[in-house]
N, C-alpha and C positions, 0 to 999 in steps of 0.2 A: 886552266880553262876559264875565260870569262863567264860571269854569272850571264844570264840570260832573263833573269825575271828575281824581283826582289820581296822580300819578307820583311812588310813594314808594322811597327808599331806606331801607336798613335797615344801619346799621353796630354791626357785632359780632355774633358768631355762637357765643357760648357756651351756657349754660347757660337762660336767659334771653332771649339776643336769639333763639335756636329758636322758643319760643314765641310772639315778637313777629310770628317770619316767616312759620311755620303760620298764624297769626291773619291777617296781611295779604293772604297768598295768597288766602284766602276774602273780603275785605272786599270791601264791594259798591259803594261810590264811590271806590275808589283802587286802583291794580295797584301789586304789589312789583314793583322795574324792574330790581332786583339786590341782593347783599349783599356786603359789605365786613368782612375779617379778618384781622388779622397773620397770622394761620397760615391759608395758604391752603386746606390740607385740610381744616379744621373748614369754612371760608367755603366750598366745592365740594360739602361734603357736607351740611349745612342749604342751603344752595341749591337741591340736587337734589330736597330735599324736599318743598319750597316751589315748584317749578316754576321759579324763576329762574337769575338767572345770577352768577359773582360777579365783581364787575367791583374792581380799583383806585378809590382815595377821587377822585383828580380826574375821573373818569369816571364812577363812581355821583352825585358831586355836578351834574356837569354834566347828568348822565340824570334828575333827579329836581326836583321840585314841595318836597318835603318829604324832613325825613329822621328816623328812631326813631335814636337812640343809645343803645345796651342794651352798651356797651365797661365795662372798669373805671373805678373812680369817679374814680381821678386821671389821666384822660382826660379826662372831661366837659367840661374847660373848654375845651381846647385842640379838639377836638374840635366845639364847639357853636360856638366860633369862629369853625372852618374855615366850617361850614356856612351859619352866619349873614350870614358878610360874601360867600358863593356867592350871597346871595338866596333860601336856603333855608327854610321852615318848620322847627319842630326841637320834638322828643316825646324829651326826654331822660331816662332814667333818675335817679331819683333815688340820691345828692343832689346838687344843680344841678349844684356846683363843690366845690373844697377849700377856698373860704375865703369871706365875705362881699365882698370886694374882688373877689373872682371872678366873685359872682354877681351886685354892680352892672355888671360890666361887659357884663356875659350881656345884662342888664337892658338898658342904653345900647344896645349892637348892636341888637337886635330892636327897639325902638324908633325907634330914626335910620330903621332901612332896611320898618320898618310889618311885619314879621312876627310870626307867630304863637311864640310858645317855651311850650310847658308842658311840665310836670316830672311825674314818673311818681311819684304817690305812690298807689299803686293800689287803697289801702284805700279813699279818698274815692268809688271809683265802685264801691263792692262795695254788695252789698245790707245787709251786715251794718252798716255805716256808716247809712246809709237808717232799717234800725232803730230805730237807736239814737238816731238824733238828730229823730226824729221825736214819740218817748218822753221826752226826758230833755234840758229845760233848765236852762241855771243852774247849772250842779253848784256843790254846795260842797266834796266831796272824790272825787277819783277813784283806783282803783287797777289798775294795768293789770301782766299779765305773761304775758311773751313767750319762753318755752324752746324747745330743740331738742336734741336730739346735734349732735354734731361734724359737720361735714362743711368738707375743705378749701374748697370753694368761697365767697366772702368774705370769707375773710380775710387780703385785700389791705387792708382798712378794718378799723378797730375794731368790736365789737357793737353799739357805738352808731350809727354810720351804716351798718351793715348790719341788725339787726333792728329796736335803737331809736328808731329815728327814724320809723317805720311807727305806731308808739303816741305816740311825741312828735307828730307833725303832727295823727295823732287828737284827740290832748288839744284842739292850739290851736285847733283845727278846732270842737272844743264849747266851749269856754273863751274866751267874747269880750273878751278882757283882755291886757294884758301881762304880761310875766313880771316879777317882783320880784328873786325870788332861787331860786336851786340849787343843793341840796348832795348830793355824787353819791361812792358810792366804785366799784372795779371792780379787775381785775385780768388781766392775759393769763397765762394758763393753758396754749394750746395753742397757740396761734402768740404772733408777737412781736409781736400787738395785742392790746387788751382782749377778752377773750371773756366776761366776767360784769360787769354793772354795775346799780347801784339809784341811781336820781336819784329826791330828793325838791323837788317843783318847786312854789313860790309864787308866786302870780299878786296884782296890785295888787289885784285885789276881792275877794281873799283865799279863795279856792278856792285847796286843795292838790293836787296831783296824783304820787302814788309812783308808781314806773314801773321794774319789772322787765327787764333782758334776759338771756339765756345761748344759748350754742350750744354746751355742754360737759353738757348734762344729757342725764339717763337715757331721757327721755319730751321727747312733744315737745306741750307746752299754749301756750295762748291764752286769756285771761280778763281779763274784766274787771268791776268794781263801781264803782257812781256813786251817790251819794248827794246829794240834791237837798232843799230846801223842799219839791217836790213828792213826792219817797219814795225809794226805793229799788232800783237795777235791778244785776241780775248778768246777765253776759254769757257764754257758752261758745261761742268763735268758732268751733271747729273740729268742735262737736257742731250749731253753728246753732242753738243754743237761749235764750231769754231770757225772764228772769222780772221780772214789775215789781210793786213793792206800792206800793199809795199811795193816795187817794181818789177818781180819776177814771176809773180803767178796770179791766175785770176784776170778779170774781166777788167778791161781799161774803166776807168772811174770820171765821169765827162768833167771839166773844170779843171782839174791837175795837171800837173809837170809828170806825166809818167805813170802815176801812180795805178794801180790795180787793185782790184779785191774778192777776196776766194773765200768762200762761203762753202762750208765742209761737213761733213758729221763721220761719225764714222759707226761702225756695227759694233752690238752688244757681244764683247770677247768675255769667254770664262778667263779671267783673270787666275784664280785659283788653281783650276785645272791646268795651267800655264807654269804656272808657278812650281806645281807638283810634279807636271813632266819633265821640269828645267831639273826638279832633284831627281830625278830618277836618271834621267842622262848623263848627268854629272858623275854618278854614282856606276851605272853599266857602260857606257862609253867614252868617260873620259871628256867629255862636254863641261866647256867654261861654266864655273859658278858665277850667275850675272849679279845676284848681292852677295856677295863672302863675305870675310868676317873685318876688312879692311873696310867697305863699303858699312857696315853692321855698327862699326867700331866709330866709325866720322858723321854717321845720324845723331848718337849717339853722345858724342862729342859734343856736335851744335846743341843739341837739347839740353846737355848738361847745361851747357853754356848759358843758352836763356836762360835756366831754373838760375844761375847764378848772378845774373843780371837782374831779373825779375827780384831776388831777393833783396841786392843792393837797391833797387828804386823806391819796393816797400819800406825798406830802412830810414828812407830820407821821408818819402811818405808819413811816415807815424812821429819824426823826428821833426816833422812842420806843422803837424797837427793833423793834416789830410786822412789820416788812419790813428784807427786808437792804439799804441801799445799792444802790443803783441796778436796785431789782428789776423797772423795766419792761421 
């Protein structure tokens, strides 16, 4: 008999996994059964929040159906491991793993033992994603950027697998192609990862996509522009607002050949809560997993990609003089 309602755990109790557990606390097919944190006092005190309890990893695993992994990134693997070879379902944070060798084997567990794994890449279940891609096939050039100030949290990982990779999975997510090639520079500024990097990224069907990140800026924006056969859209993520000009929709634009423009916003979606119904569905009804671990595995992939780009251009950098010897 199918289950009906699920027993989930939740590991990690920082910044992030707070939110996962408020959220599950109210989910209406699954109880939170506990929470799990190296630092007990943080795991006690989002616990409290959340009406649960915090229990030890052999004891949460054992207590639970499923489990959210919202820990740091070089966790994940070892981590989804644990969980998977438990017989656990697993909603892990992105990015899957540290390495692709990591994430095939993520891949192999959840398949041997028929469970559910998808990865938290949270933009895909946002409205603003919906927008966009509802509007805007085919790109032939996109440009996306993603600033912030500082804040120490993240930077355990470089900018690229902490904000860039949220625009990198966008990209491939509109961009039905593979990637060609990448040339990306960055630099760490404020911890001893990269905190600023620009990948210029080429797809086989030859759509470019430039791609922005920082967590060392003044202001904290979100934008993007997409350029298409079919026209032209700018995106303001964080104002919710988008503009499209092209031939098919929107209000004729006086002085042109045809041309139109549709001027849109759309409502504030729980993303999150999206996200977490999509695993719970997956999990009681057999409902498509919309990031799996293939989707998990090709973010992941390009990110690498830039770090390896980014490091070849530092190389020539410090080898011209532009950078001192050993300035990562």
């Amino acid at each position: 008999m199918a289950m009906r309602s699920l027993r989930i755990g939740l590991i990690g109790a920082g910044h992030f996994g707070r939110f996962h557990a408020l959220k599950l606390a109210g989910a209406k097919r699954a109880a939170l059964v506990g929470i799990h944190d190296p630092d007990p006092t943080r795991a006690a005190a989002v616990a409290r929040e959340a009406r649960t309890t915090p229990l030890d990893l052999p004891i949460l695993l054992a207590a639970s159906d499923a489990v959210v992994i919202a820990a740091p990134a070089e966790t994940h693997f070892a981590l989804t491991t644990a969980a998977l070879e438990a017989g656990r379902h697993v909603l892990v944070e992105k990015p899957i793993a540290a390495s692709l060798a990591e994430a095939d084997r993520l891949a192999e567990l959840a398949a041997e033992r028929g469970l559910v794994l998808q990865v938290g890449h949270l933009v895909r279940y946002s409205a603003e994603y919906a927008a966009v891609a509802a509007r805007m096939q085919n790109p032939l050039y996109i440009e996306a950027t993603r600033i912030a100030p500082f804040k120490p949290r993240g930077t355990d990982v470089s900018v690229i697998l902490d904000l860039m990779i949220h625009d990198l999975d966008l990209v491939l997510a509109l961009v039905e192609s593979p990637i060609a090639s990448i040339d990306a520079v960055g630099a760490p500024i404020a911890s001893r990862h990269e905190d600023i990097a620009n990948a210029r990224v080429r797809f086989a069907n030859g759509c470019v996509a430039t791609i922005t990140a920082s967590r060392i800026s003044l202001k904290t924006e979100r934008k993007m522009r997409l350029f298409a056969k079919a026209g032209y859209m700018s995106v303001n993520f964080i104002d919710r607002k988008l503009t499209l000009i092209g031939r098919e929709r929107g209000l004729p634009i006086p002085g042109t050949e045809g041309y139109r423009i549709e001027e849109t916003s759309w409502r504030e979606h729980d993303a999150l809560e999206a996200e977490q119904s999509a695993f719970i569905a997956a999990i009681l009804d057999g409902g498509k997993v919309v990031v799996d671990v293939a989707a998990g595995r090709r973010a992941l992939a390009a990110a690498l990609a830039v770090g390896e780009s980014m490091a070849a251009s530092r190389a020539i950098a410090e080898a011209s003089g532009l950078l001192p010897p050993g300035s990562d």
